[in-house]
C-alpha positions as CSV (number, residue, x, y, z in Angstrom):
1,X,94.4,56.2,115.5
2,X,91.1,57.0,113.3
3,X,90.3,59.0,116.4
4,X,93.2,61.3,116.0
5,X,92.6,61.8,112.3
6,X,89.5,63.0,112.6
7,X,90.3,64.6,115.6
8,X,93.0,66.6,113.1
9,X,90.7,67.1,110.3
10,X,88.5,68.3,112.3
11,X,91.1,71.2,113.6
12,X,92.3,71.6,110.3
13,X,88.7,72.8,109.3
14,X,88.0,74.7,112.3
15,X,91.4,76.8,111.6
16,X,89.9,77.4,107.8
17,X,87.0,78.6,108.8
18,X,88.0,80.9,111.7
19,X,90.0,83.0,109.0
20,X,87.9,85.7,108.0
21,X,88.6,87.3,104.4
22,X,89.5,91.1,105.4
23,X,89.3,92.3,101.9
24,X,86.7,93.7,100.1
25,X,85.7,95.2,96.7
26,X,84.2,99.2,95.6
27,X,81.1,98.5,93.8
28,X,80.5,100.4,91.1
29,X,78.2,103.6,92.4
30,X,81.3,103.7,94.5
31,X,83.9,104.4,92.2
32,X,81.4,106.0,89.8
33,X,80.5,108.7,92.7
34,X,84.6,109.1,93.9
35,X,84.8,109.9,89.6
36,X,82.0,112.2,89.8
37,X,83.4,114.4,92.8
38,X,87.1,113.8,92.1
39,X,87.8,112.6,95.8
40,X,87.6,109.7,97.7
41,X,86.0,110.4,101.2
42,X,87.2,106.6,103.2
43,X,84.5,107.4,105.9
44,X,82.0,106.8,102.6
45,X,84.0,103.7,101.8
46,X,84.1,101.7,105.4
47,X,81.4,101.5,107.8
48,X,83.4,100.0,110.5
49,X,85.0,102.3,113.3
50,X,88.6,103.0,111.8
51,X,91.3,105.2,112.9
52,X,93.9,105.0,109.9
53,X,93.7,104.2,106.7
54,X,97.0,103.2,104.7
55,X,97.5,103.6,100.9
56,X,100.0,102.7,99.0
57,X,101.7,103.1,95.6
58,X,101.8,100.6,92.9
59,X,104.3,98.0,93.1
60,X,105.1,98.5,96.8
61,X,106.5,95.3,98.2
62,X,105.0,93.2,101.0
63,X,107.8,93.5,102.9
64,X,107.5,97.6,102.7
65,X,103.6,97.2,103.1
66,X,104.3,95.3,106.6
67,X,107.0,97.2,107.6
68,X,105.1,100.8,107.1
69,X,102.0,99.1,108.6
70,X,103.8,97.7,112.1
71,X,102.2,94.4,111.3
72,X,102.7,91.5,109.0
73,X,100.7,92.0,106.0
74,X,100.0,88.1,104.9
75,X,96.6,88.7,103.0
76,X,96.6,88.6,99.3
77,X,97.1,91.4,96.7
78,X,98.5,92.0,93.2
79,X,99.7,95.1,94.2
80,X,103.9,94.0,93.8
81,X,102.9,93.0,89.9
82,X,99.8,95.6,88.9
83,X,98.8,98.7,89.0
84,X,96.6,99.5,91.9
85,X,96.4,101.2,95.6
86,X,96.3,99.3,98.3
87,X,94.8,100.8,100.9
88,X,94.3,99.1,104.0
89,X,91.8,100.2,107.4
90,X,93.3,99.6,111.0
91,X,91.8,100.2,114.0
92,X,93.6,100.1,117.3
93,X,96.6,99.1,115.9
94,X,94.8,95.9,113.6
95,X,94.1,95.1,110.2
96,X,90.4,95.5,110.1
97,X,89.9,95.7,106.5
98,X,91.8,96.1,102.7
99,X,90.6,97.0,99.4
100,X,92.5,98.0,96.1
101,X,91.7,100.8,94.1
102,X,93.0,100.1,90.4
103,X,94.6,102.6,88.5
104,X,91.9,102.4,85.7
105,X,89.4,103.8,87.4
106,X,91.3,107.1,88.7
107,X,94.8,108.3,89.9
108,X,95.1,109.3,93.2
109,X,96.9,112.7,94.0
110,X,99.3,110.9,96.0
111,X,103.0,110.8,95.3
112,X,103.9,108.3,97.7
113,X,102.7,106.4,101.0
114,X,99.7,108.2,102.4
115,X,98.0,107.4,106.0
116,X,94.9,109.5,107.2
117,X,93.1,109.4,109.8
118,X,89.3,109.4,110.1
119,X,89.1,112.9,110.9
120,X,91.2,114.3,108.0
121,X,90.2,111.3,105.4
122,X,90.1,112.7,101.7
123,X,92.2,112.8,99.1
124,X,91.0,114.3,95.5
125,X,91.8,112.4,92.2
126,X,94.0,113.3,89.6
127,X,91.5,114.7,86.7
């Protein structure tokens, strides 16, 4: 029986650490330079191989985030309660990365859900 405890625990802590965290945060040149030139290039922001990025409004539900995304969106984000953009990187089809963009730093010229592609990935700021 002590076997198949630690045998358990030992899964449990496997599982934990075999989840990688997909989201990461601008730092502050970044959103400094998107300010400076009134757009946000997303080949500047991820360095990984993408093929569409995803943003979307403030207070988009979950369920509307997995929905538009074709996959189920179970990684945290304020983005039903505050206001920010999420915008969220696939490649072939996967979550590869997120990141939120909060609405204090700039407004995005976006009325509703955008997706780009790497090839046409800009969108200018509201000034």
């Amino acid at each position: 029986m002590k076997h198949l405890k630690l045998l358990l625990l030992l899964l449990l802590i496997i599982g934990a650490c075999s989840r990688t965290n997909l989201k990461f945060e601008l730092t502050d040149d970044q959103v400094n330079d998107i300010i400076q030139q009134q757009k946000v290039d997303f080949n500047n922001i991820l360095v990984k191989d993408w093929d569409e990025v995803y943003i979307f409004m403030p207070y988009t539900p979950k369920e509307v985030i997995s929905e538009e995304l074709g996959v189920d969106f179970r990684y945290f984000t304020d983005i039903e309660s505050s206001e920010i953009y999420l915008v969220v990187f696939k490649n072939n089809n996967k979550i590869i990365n997120y990141c939120e963009f909060y609405y204090e730093w700039f407004q995005l010229d976006i009325s509703e859900m955008t997706v780009l592609t790497s090839e046409e990935a800009v969108i200018y700021i509201k000034p």
